[in-house]
C-alpha positions as CSV (number, residue, x, y, z in Angstrom):
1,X,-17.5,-108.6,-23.0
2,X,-17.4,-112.1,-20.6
3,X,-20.2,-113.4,-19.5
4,X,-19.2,-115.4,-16.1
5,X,-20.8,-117.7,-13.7
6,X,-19.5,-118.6,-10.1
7,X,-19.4,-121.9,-8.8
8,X,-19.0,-121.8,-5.0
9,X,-17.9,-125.1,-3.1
10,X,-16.2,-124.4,-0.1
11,X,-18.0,-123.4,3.3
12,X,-17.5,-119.4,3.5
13,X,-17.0,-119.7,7.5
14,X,-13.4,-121.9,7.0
15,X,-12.0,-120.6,4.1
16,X,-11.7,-117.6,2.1
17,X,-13.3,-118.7,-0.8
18,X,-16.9,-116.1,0.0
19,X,-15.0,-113.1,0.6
20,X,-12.6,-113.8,-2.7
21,X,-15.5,-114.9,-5.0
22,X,-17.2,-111.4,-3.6
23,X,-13.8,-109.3,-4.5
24,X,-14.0,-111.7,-8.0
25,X,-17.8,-110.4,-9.1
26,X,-16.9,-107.1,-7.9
27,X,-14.1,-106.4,-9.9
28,X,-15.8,-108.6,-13.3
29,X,-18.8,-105.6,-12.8
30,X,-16.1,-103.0,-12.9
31,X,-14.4,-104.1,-15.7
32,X,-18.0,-103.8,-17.7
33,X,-18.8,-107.8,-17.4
34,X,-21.4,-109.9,-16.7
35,X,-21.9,-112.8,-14.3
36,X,-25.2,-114.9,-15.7
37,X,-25.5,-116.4,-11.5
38,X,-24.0,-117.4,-8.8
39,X,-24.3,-121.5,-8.0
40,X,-23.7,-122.9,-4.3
41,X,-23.1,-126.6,-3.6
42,X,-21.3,-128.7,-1.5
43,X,-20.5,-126.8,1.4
44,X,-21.2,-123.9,0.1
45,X,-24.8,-124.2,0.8
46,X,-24.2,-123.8,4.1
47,X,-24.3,-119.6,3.6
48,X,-27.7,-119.7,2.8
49,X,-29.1,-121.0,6.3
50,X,-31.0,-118.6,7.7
51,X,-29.9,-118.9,10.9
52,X,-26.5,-118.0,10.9
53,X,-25.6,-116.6,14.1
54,X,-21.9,-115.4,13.7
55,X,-19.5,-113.4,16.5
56,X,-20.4,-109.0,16.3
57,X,-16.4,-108.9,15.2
58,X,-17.2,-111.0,12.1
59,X,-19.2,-109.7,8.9
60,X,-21.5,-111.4,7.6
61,X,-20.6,-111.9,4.1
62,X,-23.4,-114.2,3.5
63,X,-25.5,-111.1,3.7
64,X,-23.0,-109.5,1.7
65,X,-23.5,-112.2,-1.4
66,X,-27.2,-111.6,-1.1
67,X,-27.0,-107.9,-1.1
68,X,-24.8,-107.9,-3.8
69,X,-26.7,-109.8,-5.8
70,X,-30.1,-108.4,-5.4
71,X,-28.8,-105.4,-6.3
72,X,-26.8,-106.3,-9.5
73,X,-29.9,-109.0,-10.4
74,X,-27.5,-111.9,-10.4
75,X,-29.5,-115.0,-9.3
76,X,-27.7,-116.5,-6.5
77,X,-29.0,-120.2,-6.4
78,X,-27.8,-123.0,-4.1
79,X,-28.3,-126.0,-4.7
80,X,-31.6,-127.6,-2.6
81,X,-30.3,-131.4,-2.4
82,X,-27.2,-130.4,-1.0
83,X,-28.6,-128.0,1.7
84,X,-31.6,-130.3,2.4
85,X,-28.6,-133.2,3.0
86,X,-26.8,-130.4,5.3
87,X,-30.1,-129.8,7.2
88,X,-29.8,-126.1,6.0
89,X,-33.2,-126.0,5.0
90,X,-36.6,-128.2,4.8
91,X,-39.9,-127.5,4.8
92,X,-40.1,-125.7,8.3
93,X,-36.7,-123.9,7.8
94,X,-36.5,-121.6,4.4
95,X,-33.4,-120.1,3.2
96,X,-31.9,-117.2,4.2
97,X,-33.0,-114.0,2.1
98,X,-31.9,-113.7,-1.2
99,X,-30.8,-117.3,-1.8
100,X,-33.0,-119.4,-4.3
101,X,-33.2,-123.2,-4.2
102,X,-32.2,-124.6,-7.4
103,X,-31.4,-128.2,-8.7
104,X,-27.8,-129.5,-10.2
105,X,-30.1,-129.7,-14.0
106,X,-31.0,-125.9,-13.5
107,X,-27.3,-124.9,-13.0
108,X,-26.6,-127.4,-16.0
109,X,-28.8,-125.8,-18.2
110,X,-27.7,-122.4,-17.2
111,X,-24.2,-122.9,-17.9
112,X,-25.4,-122.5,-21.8
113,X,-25.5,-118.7,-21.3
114,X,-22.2,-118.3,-19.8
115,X,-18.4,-118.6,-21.5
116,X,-16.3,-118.9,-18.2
117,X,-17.3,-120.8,-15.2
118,X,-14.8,-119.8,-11.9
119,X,-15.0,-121.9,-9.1
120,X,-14.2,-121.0,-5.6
């Protein structure tokens, strides 16, 4: 069996990129995988602000990624400089539930434990 990581770089509100990398780790689970975590940077970030406030015809597949996650223990981590550059988060304004701050070295040293990294 693959162990996989997901690299997320797009933001998930103009693109598709969330809802395929969802339909990715979905189907990897399935097919008796394992994805080591799930890194957001660049735009990406921008799905773990807390305040999201989206249309009530949309879902909410930043809550999605977290559920997801928490429930197959997959560390989803964004990465802090970017979000902090984004104004995503600071000190007054934690992430959104489920997301962990990480650094660019902790997804380096991660990728030691995986044998395919996918990017979306």
């Amino acid at each position: 069996m693959t162990t996989f990581a997901l690299l997320l770089t797009s933001p998930g509100f103009a693109s598709q990129s969330l809802s395929s990398a969802l339909q990715f780790a979905r189907a990897v689970l399935q097919l008796g995988h394992s994805i080591d975590h799930i890194f957001l940077y660049q735009d990406a970030v921008l799905q773990a602000a807390a305040a999201i406030d989206l249309p009530a015809d949309e879902p909410d597949l930043s809550a999605e990624l977290a559920d997801f996650c928490q429930q197959q223990q997959i560390p989803l981590l964004f990465c802090i400089t970017a979000a902090e550059k984004r104004g995503v988060v600071s000190a007054t304004m934690p992430p959104r539930r489920g997301y962990i701050g990480a650094g660019l070295a902790e997804f380096a040293m991660r990728q030691s434990n995986v044998e395919k990294l996918v990017q979306f």
